[in-house]
N, C-alpha and C positions, 0 to 999 in steps of 0.2 A: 809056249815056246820052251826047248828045252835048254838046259845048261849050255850044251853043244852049239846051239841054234843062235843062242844070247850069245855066246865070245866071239863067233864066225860074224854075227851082227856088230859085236863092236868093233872089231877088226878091220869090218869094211868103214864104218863112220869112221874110222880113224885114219885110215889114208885115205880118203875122200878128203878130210879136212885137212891133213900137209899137204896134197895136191891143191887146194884153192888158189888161188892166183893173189899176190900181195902187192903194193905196190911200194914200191925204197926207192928214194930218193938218195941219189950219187951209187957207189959200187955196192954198198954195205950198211947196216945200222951204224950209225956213229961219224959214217966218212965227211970228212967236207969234202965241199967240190962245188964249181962254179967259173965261169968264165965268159967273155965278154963276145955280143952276138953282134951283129949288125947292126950300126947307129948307136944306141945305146942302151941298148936291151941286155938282158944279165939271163943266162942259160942254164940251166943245171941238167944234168945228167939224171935219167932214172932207167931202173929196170922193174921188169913184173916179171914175178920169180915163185916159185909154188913156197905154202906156209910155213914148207918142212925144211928148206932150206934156209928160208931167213931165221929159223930157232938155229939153226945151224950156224950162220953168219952172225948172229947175237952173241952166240957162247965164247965162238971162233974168233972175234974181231978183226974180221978177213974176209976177201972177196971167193966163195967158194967156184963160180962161173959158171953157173947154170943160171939161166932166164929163159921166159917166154918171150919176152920182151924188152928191147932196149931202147933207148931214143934221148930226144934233149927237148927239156921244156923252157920256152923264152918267153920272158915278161917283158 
């Protein structure tokens, strides 16, 4: 493979992998969050967000607002 061949190759392995899918619990790394469900079940908020964002929201310590996915999980 050529020089050319190898950087166009990394280039794709590398947004491939900030697009993977992550999963964070509450808005952000770091956030708390939690609230009270039905009976007595305790809820937390998650989103699934590509990998490139949560480095983003690591650095940031803030909700950038991009997800794939959002929801609440009850124990």
């Amino acid at each position: 493979m050529t020089s050319h061949g190898t950087r166009i190759a990394l280039a794709t392995a590398v947004l491939i992998a900030l697009a993977l899918p992550k999963r964070v619990e509450c808005s952000y790394p770091g956030d708390s969050c939690g609230h009270a469900g039905k009976g007595r079940t305790i809820c937390t908020s998650y989103e699934i967000e590509p990998f490139g964002f949560y480095l983003i929201e690591l650095v940031a310590h803030r909700d950038v607002g991009f997800a794939y996915q959002t929801g609440d999980d009850c124990h």
